[in-house]
C-alpha positions as CSV (number, residue, x, y, z in Angstrom):
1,X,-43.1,-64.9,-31.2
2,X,-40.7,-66.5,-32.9
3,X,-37.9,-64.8,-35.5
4,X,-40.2,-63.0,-38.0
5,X,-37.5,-64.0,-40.9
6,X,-37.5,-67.5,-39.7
7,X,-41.6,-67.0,-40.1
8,X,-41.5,-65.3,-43.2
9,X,-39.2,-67.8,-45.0
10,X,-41.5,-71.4,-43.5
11,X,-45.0,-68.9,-45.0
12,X,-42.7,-68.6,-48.1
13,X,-42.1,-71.9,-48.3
14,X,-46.1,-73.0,-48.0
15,X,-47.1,-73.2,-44.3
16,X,-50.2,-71.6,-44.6
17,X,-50.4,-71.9,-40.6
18,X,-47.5,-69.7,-40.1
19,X,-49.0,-67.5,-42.6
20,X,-52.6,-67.2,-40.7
21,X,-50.2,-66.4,-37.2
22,X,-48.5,-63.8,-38.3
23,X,-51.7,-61.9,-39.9
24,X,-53.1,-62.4,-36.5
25,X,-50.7,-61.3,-34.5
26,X,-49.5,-58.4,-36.4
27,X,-53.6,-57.2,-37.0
28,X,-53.6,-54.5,-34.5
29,X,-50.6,-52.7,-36.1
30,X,-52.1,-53.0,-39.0
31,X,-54.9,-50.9,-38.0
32,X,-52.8,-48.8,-36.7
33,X,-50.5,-47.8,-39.5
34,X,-53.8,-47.9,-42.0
35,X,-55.4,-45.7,-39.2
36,X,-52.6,-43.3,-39.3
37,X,-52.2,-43.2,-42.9
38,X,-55.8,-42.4,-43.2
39,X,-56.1,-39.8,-40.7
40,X,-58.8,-41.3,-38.9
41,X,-60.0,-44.3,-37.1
42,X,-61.0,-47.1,-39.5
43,X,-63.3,-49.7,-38.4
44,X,-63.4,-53.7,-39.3
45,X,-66.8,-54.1,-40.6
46,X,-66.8,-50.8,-42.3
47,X,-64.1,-49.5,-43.8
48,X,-62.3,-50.9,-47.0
49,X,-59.1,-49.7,-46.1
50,X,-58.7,-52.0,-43.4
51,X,-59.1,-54.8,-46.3
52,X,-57.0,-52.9,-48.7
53,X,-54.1,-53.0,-45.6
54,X,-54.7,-56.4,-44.6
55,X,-54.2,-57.8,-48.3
56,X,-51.1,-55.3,-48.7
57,X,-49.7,-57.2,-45.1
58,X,-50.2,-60.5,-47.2
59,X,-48.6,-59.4,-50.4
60,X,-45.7,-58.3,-48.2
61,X,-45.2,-61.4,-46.9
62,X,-45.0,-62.7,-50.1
63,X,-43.1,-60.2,-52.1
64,X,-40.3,-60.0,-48.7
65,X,-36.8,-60.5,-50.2
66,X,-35.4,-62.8,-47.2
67,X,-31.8,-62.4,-48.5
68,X,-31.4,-58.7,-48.9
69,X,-31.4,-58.7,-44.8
70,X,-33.9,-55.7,-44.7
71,X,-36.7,-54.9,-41.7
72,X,-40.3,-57.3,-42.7
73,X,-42.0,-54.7,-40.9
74,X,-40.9,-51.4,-42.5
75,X,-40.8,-52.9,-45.5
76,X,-44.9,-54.1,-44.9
77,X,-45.4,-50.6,-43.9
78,X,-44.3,-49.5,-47.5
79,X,-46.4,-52.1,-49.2
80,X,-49.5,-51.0,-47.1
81,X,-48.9,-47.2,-47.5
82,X,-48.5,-47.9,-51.5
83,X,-51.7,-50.1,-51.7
84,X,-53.6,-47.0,-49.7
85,X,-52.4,-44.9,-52.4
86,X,-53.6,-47.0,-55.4
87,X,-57.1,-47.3,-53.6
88,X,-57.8,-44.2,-53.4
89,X,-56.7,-43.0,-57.0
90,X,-58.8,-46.0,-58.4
91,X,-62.1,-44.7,-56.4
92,X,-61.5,-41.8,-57.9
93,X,-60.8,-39.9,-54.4
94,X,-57.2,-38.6,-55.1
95,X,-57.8,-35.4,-54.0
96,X,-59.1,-36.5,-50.6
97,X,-56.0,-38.3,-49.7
98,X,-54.5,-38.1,-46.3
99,X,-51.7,-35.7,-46.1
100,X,-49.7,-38.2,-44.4
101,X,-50.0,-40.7,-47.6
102,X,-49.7,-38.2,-49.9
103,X,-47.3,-35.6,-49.2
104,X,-45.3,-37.0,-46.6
105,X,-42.2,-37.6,-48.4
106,X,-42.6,-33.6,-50.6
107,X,-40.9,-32.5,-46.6
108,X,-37.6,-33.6,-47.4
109,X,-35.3,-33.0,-50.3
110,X,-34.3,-36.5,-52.4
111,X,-30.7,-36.3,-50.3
112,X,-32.0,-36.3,-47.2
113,X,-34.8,-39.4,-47.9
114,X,-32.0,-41.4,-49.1
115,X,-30.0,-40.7,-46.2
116,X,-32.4,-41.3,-44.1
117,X,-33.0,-44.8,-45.3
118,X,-29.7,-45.4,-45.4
119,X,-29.1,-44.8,-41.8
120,X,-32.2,-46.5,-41.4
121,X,-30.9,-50.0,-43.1
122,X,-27.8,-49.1,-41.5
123,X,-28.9,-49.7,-37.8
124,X,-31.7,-52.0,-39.3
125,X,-29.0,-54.8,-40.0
126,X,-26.7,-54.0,-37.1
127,X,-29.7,-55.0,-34.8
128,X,-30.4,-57.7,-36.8
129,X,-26.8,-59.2,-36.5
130,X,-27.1,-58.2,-32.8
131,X,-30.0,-60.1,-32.8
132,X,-28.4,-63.1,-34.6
133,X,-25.2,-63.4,-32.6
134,X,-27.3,-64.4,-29.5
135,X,-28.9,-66.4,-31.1
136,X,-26.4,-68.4,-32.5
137,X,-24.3,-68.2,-29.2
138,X,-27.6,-69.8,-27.8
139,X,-27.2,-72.9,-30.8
140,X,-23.5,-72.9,-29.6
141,X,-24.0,-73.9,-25.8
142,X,-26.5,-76.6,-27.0
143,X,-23.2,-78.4,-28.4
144,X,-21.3,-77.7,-25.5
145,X,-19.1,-74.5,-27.8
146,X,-19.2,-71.3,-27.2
147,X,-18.9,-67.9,-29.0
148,X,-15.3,-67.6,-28.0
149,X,-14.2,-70.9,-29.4
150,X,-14.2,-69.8,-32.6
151,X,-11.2,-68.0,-32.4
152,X,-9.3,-70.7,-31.9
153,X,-11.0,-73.5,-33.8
154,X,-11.2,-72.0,-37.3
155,X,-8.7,-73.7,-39.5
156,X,-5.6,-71.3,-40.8
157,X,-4.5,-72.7,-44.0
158,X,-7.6,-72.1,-46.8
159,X,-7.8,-76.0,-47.7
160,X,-8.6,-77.2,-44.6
161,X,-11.0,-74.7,-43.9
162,X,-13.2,-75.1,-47.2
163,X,-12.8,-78.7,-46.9
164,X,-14.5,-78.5,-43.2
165,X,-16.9,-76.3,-44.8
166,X,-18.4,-78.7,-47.8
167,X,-18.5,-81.3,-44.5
168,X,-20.8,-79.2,-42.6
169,X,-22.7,-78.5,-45.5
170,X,-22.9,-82.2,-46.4
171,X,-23.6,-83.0,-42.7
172,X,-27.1,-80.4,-43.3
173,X,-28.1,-82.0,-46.9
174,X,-28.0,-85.2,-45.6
175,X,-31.0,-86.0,-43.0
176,X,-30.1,-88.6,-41.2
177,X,-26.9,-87.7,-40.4
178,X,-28.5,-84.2,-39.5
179,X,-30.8,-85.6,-37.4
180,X,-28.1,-87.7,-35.9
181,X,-26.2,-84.7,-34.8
182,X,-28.9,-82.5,-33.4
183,X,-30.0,-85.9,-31.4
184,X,-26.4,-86.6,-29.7
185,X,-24.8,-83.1,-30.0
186,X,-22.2,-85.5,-31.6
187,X,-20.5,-85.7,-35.1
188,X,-20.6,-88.4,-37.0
189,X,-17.4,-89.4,-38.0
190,X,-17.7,-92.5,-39.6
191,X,-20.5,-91.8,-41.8
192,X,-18.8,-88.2,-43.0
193,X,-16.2,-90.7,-43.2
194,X,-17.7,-92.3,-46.2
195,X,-19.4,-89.2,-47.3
196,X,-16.3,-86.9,-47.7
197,X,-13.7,-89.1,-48.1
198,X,-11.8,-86.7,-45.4
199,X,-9.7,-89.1,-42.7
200,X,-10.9,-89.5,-39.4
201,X,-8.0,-87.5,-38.2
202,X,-9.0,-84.2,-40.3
203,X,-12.5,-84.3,-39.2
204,X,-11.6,-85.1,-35.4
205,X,-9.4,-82.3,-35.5
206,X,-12.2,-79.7,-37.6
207,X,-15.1,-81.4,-34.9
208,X,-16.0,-78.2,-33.3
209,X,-15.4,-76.1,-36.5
210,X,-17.7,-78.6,-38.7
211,X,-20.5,-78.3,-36.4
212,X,-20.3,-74.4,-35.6
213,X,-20.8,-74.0,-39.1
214,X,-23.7,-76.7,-39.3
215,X,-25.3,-75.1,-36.9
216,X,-25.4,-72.1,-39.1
217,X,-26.7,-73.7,-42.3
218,X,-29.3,-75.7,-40.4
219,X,-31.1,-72.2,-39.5
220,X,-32.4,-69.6,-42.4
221,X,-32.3,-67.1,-39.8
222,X,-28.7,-66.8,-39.6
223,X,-28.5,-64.1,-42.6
224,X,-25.0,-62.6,-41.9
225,X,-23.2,-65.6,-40.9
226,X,-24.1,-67.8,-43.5
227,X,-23.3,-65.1,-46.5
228,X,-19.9,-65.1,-43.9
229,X,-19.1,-68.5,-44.5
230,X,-20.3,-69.1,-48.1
231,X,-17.8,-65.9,-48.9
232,X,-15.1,-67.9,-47.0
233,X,-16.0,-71.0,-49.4
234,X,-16.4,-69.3,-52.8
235,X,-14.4,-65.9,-52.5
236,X,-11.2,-67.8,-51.7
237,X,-11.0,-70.0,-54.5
């Protein structure tokens, strides 16, 4: 399957078929986590809970905060666990909770949960840029670049470099000059020409810098490196 933040932000953004996938797909962990939460096995055409989890999956999807960079799953884990929770008080069967729901978190003193999560986000968003690196290394070799060119091809002096920057983004917000460059792996000089009013020499010379940063805005998924090079536009100035 695809990226699940590339998924979540196209469900976000109305594709309900997305949306209908990733229920799908992600159905038999579902029942697993409502399963475990409960403390026995729930059945489809029975049990509520199932519902209650299902719905909680959707609202997740939903509710997810794309920019904060945190785990979908975990995060729909949460959302299910907490729906569980307001079920059962509103039928009135509190005291019947699971253990696991209920008391779970009562083991560990307030340090150590926020600790824990924040080793857990911690390694959450180093896997993620992990994750995102060969990715975009991937994008990179489909323009003839690679990761290891960057080094070299980011412009020194601040000027240049936010000027190549508002290029790329202007090369993303216009379409067919998008389109143009994901058709020839080429950039479009003369039309960024007209659109930027940089010379040809400046955008010859910023060619593989414009479009490794393109390459970055035309993705959602790239989380970490976009906030890298919006912080490289804005912070400098």
């Amino acid at each position: 399957m695809e990226s699940i933040r590339k998924f979540i932000c196209l469900i976000q953004k109305g594709d309900s078929l997305k949306r209908e996938r990733i229920i799908n797909e992600y159905k038999g962990q579902i029942h697993l986590w409502a399963n475990m939460y409960c403390k026995r096995y729930l059945d489809w055409s029975n049990d509520d809970e199932l519902s209650i989890a299902l719905g909680a999956f959707n609202e997740a999807i939903d509710s997810f905060e794309i920019k904060k960079g945190s785990n979908f799953l975990a995060y729909a884990k949460i959302v299910i666990r907490n729906k569980l929770i307001d079920y059962f008080k509103k039928e009135k069967r509190h005291q019947c909770l699971p253990l696991e729901i209920e008391c779970n978190d009562d083991k560990f003193t307030p340090f150590e949960i926020k600790t824990a999560e924040e080793n857990y986000q911690r390694e959450t968003e180093r896997n993620e840029r992990v994750e995102e690196i060969k990715l975009y290394q991937e994008r990179l070799c489909e323009y003839g670049l690679s990761f290891s060119d960057l080094v070299n091809i980011a412009p020194k002096h601040k000027d240049t470099r936010q000027s190549l920057i508002k290029a790329a983004n202007i090369l993303v917000e216009e379409e067919e000059l998008a389109i143009k460059l994901k058709r020839t792996k080429r950039l479009p000089i003369k039309e960024l020409m007209i659109k930027t009013g940089l010379s040809r020499k400046v955008l010859e010379s910023g060619r593989k810098y414009i479009i490794s940063v393109a390459i970055i805005l035309f993705e959602n998924e790239f989380y970490y490196l976009n906030n890298f090079i919006q912080r490289g536009t804005y912070n400098e100035e």
